[in-house]
BAVOTOR-16811 format. One record per residue (C-alpha): x, y, z; residue number from 1. Coordinates in steps of 0.001 Angstrom, whole numbers. Layout:
// BAVOTOR-16811
x, y, z, k
X, Y, Z, NUM
...
***
This chain:
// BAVOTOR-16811
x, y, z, k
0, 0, 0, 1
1424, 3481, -593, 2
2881, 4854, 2358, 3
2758, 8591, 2505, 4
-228, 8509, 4418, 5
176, 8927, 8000, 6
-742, 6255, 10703, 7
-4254, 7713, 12225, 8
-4600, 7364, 16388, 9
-2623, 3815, 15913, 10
-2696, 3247, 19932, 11
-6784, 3803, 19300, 12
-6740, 1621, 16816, 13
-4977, -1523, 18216, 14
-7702, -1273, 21217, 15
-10831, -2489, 18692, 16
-11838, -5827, 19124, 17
-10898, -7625, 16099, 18
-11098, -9138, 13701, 19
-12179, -5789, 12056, 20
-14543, -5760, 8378, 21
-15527, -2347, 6799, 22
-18527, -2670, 4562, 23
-18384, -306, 1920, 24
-14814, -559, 1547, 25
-14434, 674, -1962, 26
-16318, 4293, -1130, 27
-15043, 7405, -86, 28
-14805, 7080, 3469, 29
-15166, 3291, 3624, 30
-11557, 3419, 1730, 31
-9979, 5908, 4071, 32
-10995, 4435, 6805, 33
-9836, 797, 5657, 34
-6517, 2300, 4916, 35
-6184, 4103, 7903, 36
-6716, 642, 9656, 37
-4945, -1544, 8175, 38
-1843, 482, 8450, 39
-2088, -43, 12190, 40
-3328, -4086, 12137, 41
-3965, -6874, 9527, 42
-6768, -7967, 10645, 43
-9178, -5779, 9094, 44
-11075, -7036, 5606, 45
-12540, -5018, 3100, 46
-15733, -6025, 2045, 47
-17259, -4979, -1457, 48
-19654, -6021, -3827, 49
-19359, -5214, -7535, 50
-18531, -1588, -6607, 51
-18404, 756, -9257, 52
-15526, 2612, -7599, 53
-13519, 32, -6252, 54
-10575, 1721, -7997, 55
-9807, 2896, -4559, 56
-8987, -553, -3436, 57
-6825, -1313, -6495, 58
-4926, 1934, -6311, 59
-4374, 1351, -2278, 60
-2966, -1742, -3751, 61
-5085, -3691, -1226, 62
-3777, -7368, -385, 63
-6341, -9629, -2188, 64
-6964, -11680, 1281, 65
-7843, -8780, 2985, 66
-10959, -8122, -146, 67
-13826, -9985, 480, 68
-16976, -9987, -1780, 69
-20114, -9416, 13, 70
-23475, -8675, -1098, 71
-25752, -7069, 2065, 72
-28912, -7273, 20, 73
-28050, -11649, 475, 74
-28683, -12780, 3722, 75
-26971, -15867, 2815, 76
-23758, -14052, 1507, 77
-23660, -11970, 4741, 78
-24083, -15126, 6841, 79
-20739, -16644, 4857, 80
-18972, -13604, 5420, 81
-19424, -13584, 9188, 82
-18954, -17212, 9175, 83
-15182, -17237, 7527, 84
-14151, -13745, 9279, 85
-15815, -13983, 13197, 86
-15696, -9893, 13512, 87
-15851, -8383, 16405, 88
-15994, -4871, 15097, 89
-18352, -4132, 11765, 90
-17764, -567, 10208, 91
-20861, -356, 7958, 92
-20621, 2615, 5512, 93
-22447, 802, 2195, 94
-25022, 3097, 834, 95
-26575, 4311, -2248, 96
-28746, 6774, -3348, 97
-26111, 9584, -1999, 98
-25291, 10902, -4919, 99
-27125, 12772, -8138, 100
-26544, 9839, -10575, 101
-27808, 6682, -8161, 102
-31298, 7075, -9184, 103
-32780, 3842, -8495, 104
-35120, 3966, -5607, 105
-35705, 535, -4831, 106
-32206, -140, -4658, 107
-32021, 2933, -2725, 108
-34030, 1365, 96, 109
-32961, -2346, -722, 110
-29503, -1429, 335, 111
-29847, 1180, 2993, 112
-32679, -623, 5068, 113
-32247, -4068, 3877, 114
-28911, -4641, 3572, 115
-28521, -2969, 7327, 116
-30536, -5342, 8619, 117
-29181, -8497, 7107, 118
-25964, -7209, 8166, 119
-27563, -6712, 12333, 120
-29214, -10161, 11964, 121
-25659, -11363, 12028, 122
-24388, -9520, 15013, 123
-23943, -10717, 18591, 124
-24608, -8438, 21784, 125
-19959, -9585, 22045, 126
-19709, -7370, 18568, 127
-19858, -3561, 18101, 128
-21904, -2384, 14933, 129
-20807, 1147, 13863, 130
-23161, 2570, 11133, 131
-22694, 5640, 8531, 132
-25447, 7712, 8945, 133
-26257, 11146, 6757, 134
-27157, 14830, 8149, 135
-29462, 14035, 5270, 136
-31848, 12562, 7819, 137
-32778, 16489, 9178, 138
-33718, 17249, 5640, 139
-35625, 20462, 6396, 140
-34426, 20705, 9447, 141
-31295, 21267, 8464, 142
-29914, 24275, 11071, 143
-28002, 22886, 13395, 144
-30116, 19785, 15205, 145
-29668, 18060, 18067, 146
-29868, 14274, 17688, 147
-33175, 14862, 19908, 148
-34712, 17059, 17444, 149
-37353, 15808, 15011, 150
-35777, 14509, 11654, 151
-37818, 15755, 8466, 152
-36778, 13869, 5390, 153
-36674, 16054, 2203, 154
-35415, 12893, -402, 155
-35547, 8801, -497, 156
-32445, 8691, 428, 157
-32796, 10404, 3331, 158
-35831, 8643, 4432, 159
-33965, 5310, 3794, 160
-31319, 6806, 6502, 161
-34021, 7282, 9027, 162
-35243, 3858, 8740, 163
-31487, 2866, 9381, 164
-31195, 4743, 12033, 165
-34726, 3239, 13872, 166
-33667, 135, 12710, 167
-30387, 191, 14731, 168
-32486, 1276, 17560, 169
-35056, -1066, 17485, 170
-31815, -3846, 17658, 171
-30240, -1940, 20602, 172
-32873, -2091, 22908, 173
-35024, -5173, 21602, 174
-31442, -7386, 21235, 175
-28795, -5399, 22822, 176
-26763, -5065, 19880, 177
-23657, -2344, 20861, 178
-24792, -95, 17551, 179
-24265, 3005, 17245, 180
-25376, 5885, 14350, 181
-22989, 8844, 12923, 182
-24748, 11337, 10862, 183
-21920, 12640, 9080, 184
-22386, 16293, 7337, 185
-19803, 17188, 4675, 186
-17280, 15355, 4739, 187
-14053, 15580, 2359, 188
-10400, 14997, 2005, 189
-8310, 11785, 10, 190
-10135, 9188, -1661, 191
-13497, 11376, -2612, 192
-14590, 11331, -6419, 193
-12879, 13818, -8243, 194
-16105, 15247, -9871, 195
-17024, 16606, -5961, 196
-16941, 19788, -4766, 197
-13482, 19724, -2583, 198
-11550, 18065, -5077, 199
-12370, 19734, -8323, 200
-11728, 22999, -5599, 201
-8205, 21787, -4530, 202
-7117, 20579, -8026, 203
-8262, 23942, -9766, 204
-6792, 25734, -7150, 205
-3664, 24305, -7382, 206
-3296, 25360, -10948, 207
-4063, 29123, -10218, 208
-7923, 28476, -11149, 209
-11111, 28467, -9396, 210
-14272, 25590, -10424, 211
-17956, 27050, -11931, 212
-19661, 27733, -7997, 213
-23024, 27958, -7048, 214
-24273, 30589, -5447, 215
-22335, 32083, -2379, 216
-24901, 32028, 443, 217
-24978, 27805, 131, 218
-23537, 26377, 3475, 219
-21712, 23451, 4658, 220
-20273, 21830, 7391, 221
-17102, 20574, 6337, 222
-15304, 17726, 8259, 223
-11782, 16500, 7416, 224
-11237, 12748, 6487, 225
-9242, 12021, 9067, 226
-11914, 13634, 11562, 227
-14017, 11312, 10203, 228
-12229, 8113, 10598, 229
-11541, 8684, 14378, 230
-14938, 8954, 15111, 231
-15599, 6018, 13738, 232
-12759, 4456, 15875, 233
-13974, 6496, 19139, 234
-17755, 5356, 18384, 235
-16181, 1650, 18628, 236
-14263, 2559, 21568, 237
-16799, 4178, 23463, 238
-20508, 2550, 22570, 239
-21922, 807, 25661, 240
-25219, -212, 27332, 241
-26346, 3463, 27833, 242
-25706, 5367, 24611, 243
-25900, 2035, 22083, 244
-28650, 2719, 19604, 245
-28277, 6156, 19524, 246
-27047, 8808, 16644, 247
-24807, 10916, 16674, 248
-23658, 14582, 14208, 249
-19989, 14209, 13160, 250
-19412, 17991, 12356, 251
-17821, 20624, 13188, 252
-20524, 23322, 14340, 253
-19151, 25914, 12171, 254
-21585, 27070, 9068, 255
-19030, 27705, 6424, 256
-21035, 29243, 3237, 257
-19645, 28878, -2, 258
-18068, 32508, -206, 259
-16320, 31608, 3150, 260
-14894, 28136, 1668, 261
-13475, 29996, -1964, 262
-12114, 32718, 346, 263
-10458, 30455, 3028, 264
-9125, 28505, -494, 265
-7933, 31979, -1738, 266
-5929, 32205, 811, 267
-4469, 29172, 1490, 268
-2962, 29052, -1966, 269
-2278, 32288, -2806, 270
-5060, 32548, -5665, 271
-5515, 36186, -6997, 272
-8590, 35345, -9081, 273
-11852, 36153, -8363, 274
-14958, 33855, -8124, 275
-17584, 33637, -10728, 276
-20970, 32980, -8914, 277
-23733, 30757, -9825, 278
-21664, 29605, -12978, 279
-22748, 26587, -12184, 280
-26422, 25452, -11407, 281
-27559, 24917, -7396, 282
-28217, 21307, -6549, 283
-31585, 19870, -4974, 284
-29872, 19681, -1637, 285
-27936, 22957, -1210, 286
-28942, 24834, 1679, 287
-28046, 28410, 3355, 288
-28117, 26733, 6634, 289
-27000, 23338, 6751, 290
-24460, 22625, 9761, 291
-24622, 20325, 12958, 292
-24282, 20697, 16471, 293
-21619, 17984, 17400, 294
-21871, 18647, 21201, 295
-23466, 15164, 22181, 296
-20793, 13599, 19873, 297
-18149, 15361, 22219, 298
-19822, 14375, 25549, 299
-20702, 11112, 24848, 300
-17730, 9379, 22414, 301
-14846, 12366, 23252, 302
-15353, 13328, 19675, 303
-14315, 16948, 18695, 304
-13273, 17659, 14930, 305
-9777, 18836, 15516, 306
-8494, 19793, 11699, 307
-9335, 23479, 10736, 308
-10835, 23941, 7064, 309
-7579, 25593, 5555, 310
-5154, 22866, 7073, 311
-7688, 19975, 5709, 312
-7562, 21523, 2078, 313
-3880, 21819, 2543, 314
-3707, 18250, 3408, 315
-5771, 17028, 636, 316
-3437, 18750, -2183, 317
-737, 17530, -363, 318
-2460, 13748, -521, 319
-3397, 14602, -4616, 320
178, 15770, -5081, 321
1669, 12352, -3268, 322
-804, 10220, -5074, 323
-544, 11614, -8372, 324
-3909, 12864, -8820, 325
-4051, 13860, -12484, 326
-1977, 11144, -14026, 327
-3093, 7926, -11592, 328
-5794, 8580, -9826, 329
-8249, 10927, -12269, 330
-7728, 8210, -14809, 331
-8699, 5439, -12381, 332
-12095, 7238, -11912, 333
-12886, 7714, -15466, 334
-11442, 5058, -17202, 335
-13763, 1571, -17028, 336
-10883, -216, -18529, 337
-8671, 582, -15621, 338
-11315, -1572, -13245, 339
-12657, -3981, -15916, 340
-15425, -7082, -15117, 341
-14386, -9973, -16210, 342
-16515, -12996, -17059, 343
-15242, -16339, -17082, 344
-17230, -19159, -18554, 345
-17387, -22353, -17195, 346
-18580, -25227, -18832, 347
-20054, -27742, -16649, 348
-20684, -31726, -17422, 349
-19800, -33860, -14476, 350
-17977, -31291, -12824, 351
-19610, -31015, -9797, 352
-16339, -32086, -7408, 353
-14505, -29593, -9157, 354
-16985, -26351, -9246, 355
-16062, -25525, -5596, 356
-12770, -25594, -6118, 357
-12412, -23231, -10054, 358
-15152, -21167, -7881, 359
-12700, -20465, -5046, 360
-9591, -20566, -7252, 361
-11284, -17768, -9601, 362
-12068, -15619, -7011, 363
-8701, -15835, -5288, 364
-7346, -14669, -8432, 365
-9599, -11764, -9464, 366
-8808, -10353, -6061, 367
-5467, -10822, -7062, 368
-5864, -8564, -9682, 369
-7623, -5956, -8295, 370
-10386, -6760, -11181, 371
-14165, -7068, -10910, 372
-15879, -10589, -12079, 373
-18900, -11750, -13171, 374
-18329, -15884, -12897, 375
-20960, -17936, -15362, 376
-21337, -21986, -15024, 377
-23056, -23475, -17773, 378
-24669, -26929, -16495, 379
-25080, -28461, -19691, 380
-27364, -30697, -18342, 381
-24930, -32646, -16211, 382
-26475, -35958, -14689, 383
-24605, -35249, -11287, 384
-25574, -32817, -8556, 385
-24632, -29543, -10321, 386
-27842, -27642, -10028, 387
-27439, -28083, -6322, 388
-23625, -26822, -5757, 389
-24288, -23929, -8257, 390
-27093, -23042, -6164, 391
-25124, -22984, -3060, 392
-22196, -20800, -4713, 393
-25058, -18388, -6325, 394
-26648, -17610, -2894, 395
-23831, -16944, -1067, 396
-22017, -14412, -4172, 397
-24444, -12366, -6684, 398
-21703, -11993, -8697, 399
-22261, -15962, -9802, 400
-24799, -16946, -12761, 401
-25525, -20453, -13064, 402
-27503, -21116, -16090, 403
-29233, -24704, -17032, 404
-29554, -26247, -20115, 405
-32598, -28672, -21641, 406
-30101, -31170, -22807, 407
-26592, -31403, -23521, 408
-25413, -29681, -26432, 409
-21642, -29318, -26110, 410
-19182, -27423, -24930, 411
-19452, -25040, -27992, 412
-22908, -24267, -27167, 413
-22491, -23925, -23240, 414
-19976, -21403, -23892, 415
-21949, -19231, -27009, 416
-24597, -19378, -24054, 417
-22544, -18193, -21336, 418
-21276, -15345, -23794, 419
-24485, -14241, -25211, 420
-25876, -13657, -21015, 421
-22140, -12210, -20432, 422
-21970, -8075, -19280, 423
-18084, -8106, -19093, 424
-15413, -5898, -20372, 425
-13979, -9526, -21664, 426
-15103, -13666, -21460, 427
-12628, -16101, -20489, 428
-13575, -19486, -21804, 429
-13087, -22377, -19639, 430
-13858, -26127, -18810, 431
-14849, -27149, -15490, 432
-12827, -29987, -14769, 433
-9910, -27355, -13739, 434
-7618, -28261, -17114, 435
-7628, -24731, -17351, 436
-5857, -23537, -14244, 437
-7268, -20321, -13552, 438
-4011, -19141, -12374, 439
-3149, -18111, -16124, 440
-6133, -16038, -16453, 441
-3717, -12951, -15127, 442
-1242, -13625, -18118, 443
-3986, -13531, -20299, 444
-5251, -10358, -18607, 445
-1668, -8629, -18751, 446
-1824, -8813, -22786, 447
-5461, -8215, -23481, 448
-4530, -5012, -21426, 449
-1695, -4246, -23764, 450
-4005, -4373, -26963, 451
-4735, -8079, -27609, 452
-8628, -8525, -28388, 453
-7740, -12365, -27922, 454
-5835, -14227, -26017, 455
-4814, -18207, -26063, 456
-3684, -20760, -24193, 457
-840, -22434, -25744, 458
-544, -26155, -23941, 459
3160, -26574, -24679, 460
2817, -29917, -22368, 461
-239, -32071, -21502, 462
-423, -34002, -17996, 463
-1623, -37482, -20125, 464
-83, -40504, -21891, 465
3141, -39653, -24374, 466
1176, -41713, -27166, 467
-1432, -39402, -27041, 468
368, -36453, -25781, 469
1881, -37392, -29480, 470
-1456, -37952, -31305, 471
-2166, -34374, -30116, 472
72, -32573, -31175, 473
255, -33764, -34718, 474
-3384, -33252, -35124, 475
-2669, -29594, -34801, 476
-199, -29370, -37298, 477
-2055, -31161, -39856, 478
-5247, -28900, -39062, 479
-3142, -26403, -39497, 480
-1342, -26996, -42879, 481
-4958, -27936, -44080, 482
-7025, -25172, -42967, 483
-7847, -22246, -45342, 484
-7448, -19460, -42439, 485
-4546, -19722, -39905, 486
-5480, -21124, -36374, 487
-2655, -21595, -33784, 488
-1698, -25399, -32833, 489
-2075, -26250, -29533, 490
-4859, -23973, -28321, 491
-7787, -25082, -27445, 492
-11093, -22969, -26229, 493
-8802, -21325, -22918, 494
-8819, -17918, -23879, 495
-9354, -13942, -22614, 496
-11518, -12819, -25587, 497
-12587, -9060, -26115, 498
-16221, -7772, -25668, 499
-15947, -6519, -29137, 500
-15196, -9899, -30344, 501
-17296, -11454, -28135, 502
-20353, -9813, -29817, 503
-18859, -11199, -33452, 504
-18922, -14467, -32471, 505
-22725, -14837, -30857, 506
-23466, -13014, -33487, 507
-22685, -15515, -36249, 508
-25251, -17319, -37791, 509
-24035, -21348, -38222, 510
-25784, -23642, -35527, 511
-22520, -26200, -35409, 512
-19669, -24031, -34153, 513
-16108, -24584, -33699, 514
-14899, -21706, -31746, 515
-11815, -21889, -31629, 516
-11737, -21653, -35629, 517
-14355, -19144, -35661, 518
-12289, -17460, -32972, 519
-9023, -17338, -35676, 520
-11833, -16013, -38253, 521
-13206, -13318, -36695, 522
-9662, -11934, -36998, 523
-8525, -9084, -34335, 524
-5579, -8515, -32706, 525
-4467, -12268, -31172, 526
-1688, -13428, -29028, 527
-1064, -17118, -27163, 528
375, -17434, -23937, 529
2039, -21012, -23196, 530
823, -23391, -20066, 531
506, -27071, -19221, 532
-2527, -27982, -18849, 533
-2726, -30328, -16461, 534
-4592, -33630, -15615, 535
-8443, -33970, -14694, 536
-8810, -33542, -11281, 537
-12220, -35393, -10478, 538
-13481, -38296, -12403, 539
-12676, -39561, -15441, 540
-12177, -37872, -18562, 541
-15613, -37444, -20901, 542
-13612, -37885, -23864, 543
-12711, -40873, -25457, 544
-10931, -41825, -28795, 545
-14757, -41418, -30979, 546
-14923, -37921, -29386, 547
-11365, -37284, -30112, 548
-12370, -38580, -33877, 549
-15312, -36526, -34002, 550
-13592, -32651, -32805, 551
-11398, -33602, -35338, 552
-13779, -34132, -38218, 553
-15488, -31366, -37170, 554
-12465, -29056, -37180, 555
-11464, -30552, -40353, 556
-15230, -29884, -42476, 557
-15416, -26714, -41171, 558
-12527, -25106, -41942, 559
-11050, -26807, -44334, 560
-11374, -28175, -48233, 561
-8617, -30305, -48326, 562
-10322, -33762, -48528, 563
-12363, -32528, -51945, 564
-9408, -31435, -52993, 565
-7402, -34235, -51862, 566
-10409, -36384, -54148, 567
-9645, -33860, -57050, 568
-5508, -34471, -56715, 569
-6758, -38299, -56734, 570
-9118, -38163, -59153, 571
-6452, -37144, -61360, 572
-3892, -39157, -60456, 573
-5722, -42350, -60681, 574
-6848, -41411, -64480, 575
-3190, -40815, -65193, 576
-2581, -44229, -64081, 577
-5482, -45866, -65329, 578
-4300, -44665, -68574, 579
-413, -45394, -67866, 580
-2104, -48914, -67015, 581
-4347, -49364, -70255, 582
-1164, -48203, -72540, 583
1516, -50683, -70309, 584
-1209, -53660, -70961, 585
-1259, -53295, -74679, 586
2409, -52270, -75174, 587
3382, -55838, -72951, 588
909, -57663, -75001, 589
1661, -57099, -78217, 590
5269, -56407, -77761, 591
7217, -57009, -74393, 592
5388, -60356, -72769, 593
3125, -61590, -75277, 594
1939, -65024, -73048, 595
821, -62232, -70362, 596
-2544, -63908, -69139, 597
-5543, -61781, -68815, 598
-5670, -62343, -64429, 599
-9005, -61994, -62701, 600
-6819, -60641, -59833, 601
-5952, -58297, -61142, 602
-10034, -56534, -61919, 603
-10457, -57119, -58496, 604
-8042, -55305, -56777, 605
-9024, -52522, -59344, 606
-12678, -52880, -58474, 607
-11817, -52790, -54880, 608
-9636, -49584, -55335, 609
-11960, -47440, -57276, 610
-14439, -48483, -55458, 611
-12801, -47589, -52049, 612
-11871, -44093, -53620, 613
-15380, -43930, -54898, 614
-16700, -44291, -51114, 615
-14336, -42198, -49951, 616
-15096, -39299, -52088, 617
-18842, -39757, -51702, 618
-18441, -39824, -47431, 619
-16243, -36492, -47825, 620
-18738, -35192, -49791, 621
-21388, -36528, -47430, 622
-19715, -34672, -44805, 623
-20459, -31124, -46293, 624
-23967, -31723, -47674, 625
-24484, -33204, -43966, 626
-23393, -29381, -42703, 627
-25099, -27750, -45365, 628
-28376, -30005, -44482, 629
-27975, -29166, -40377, 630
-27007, -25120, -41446, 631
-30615, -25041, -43316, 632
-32556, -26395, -40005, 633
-31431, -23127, -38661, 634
-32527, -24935, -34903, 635
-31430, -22814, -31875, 636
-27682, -24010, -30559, 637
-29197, -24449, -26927, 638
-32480, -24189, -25169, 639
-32009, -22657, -21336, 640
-34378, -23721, -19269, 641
-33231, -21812, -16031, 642
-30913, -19043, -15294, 643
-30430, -18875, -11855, 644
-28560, -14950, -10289, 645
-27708, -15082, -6704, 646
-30896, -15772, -5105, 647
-33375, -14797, -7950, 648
-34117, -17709, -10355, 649
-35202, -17639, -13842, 650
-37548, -20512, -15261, 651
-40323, -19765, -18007, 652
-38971, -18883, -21445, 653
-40623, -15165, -20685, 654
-38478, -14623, -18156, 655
-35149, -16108, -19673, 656
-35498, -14083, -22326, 657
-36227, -10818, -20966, 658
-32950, -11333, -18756, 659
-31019, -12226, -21857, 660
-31983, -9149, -23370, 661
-31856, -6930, -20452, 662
-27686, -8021, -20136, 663
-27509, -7696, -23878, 664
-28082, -4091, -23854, 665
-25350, -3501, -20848, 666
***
């Protein structure tokens, strides 16, 4: 992690029950306060769920078994988390709604409400619960409450923080959780979005400039970061029997009104330029009098905001300056690429030892790489019990899709369905019996980042048999040499492969597919990256030397024309010699052996030999009027019959489809 941060009240710190988990991890203050943490202990996870902004995380350069996935709005997933980890102490600071562009009010109340109290369902009266509260909850009553005064709502939001806040106080006195509420007002420093207030102040300020402002009478209470963070830590310290369920104001007191805050930032860096008011537009929530009184905060947790507004700006250039906030972290925000999803697809036919094990091993190596996932098992209709682990793994992490099909159709057609259901910035084809070590998957990533739209696994050496180690191998080459586009030897369907190409290939029209052909088609930028691939580890191997046969003929027929035109080369060739043979017969008759006998024999082996070519030609041919024949069917490549996302399940055709098209437009 970097280390120009300083250490925040690390005697404080080491005196919280541990282990320690911070839900919310990858927001503003969830971030700062994991970071100030973990600086001071290691036991203290970060727990996240498909965050949008867990570039925080990545840049902080977070140890991947200290990230945790965790969905509050699963009961199930909660009840896994607190079953690995055992915390004592639970920051919670998830929430949405907070901001302009989270506009979805179910999910609004979903996580605020909900999630909170799957999250307190899993407490003990031995943990401490600390919850992130908003001064949103005075809404109109905005000028400087007391926690005793009435709350008046003005938004969903903030009526989805008042619910918190009874709900914490309904499990304080009902189950004597140790909970506590902190209605934090404006708080800012390292780590916020740079499209806020403070930081597009700090970073124009620093160049000589000044933002577009609203209008100058619009007030604030601005708290430091840091402020912040060791309230959280005193809240810890301090809740007990008497004070637990209550809420608290983390601010400062002071109303500073815009013209106050661009004057104090005048002056702390020296800016000669005047302010242009109301250049920019006033938001639903700005207020002339919108401060807190943060006395019972003092009394009651020995809370008192120590950092004055001119030293906290000058702290947070000094953190964009150290963190290099125009070429690092301003990219991180605004660049997707920079905290991609990827979506590996599995597919799944008697695989169901192995699933736990490529689920665990996948995640272990997304957090490894700072990366978001979306993981997709295709049970393509396996006669063992995988509907029944892939319903496990799917209720305890959202970020799983299992989907089931009517029969089994292939590999080829369990991964065109995976991809066609897939949202992520790139698919990584797999199979499920772990032959594909996820463990390469960040070798792949490292070159797709660098420009490749596909990347390949190369399987320089095979955990199997010499002999057919051998047969392997020369397959390739000859597919190669015959093949009218060129496709690498040695890959198979392990592969990182672009959105953009991803689209391509569900988008072509054949029902049989080879994909790894059509992959070498579709063109793009490619790469391979070598590996062993090593043995099955569960069961025994699904194919056999007539499956072998069969990939090969179909590899062969559809991309290639070299056994026509191998019939054409002997079509030829046997005229030639028919003709060398008719001329030989009459030149040693009449002129070389003239008591040569006319030998049935010999008509038979001819018969037999043009006949044999004759059958030969006709079954090659047979072979491409049989593709042609299945092409014009035009029969769907697989028929789902559920799709099953963390704890919602999809079943009817209706409802299959609308999800399909719902992800298709993401």
């Amino acid at each position: 992690m970097n280390q120009s941060a300083p250490i925040l009240l690390p005697e404080k710190i080491a005196r919280l029950q541990g282990p320690i988990v911070v839900f919310g991890a990858s927001g503003f203050i969830g971030a700062n306060l994991f970071e100030q943490l973990f600086r001071a202990r290691k036991d203290v996870f970060a727990l996240t769920h498909d965050a949008t902004k867990a570039w925080r995380l990545k840049l902080l350069d977070v140890p991947a078994e200290n990230i945790v996935h965790c969905d509050i709005l699963s009961n199930t997933s909660v009840q896994d988390v607190f079953g690995k980890l055992k915390p004592k102490t639970i920051f919670n600071l998830a929430a949405y709604g907070a901001y302009s562009k989270q506009k979805n009010v179910s999910l609004t109340y979903e996580t605020n409400v909900l999630g909170t109290v799957n999250i307190l369902e899993n407490c003990s009266p031995d943990m401490v619960y600390i919850h992130a509260g908003s001064s949103s909850e005075y809404g109109f009553n905005c000028t400087a409450p007391k926690e005793t005064d009435p709350v008046e709502p003005n938004s969903h939001y903030a009526v989805s923080k008042v619910s918190a806040a009874y709900t914490l106080q309904f499990y304080a006195k009902v189950h004597g959780l140790n909970t506590l509420n902190l209605r934090l007002y404006s708080i800012y420093g390292g780590w916020e979005e740079p499209d806020r207030l403070i930081p597009r102040l700090i970073e124009e300020a620093r160049g000589g400039k000044l933002p577009p402002l609203v209008s100058p009478d619009i007030s604030r209470d601005f708290v430091y970061v840091d402020d912040c963070v060791d309230a959280f830590v005193q809240a810890a310290l301090r809740v007990n029997e008497t004070i637990r369920g209550r809420s608290y104001n983390i601010a400062t007191g002071q109303k500073t009104t815009m013209r106050e805050l661009v004057e104090v930032t005048r002056q702390t860096f020296g800016l000669a330029i005047e302010p242009i008011w109301g250049s920019m537009n006033n938001r639903n929530w700005d207020l002339p009098d919108w401060y807190g009184d943060p006395n019972a905060a003092e009394a009651d947790l020995g809370w008192k905001a120590t950092t004055s507004l001119s030293d906290g700006l000058r702290q947070t250039a000094d953190w964009q300056l150290s963190h290099e906030y125009e070429s690092r972290v301003i990219p991180a925000f605004n660049t997707p690429t920079l905290n991609p999803v990827i979506s590996p697809i599995i597919a799944c036919y008697k695989d169901a030892q192995a699933i736990p094990y490529m689920y665990e091993r996948l995640v272990k190596t997304f957090n490894e790489m700072k990366v978001r996932y979306e993981i997709i098992f295709v049970n393509d209709n396996s006669p063992d019990n995988t509907d029944e682990v892939l319903a496990g793994i799917c209720a305890k992490d959202p970020n799983v899709i299992a989907i089931k099909h009517s029969r089994n159709f292939g590999s080829q057609s369990a991964f065109l369905s995976g991809m066609e259901i897939a949202t992520g910035d790139a698919v990584v084809l797999m199979d499920g019996d772990l032959q594909d070590p996820p463990e390469v998957i960040p070798k792949f990533y490292e070159k797709w980042q660098q420009g490749y739209d596909v990347v390949y696994g190369v399987r320089v050496q095979r955990e199997m048999a010499p002999h057919v180690h051998f047969f392997y191998k020369q397959f390739y080459r000859l597919f190669r040499k015959t093949a009218y586009i060129n496709i690498p030897v040695d890959a198979g369907d392990f592969s990182i492969i672009d959105r953009k190409v991803v689209r391509e290939l569900v988008n072509l029209p054949e029902t049989e597919q080879f994909l790894r052909g059509l992959r070498a088609w579709v063109g793009f930028k490619q790469t391979g990256v070598d590996y062993v691939r090593p043995e099955r580890m569960f069961g025994v191997s699904t194919n056999n030397w007539t499956k072998n046969i069969w990939w090969a003929k179909k590899a062969i027929f559809s991309f290639s024309f070299a056994p026509l035109e191998l019939m054409t080369y002997a079509g030829f060739v046997l005229t030639g010699l028919s003709v060398l043979g008719i001329i030989w017969q009459i030149l040693a008759k009449f002129v070389f052996f003239p008591d040569t006998p006319a030998g049935l024999s010999t008509v038979i082996i001819l018969v037999m030999f043009f006949g044999g070519i004759n059958l030969l030609g006709i079954s090659f041919l047979g072979e491409y009027i049989s593709k042609i024949f299945e092409e014009t069917k035009k029969r769907p490549k697989f028929i789902r019959t559920m799709v099953r996302k963390g704890q919602q399940v999809y079943k009817t055709a209706a409802e299959i489809s609308a999800l399909v098209e719902q992800r298709k437009s993401k």
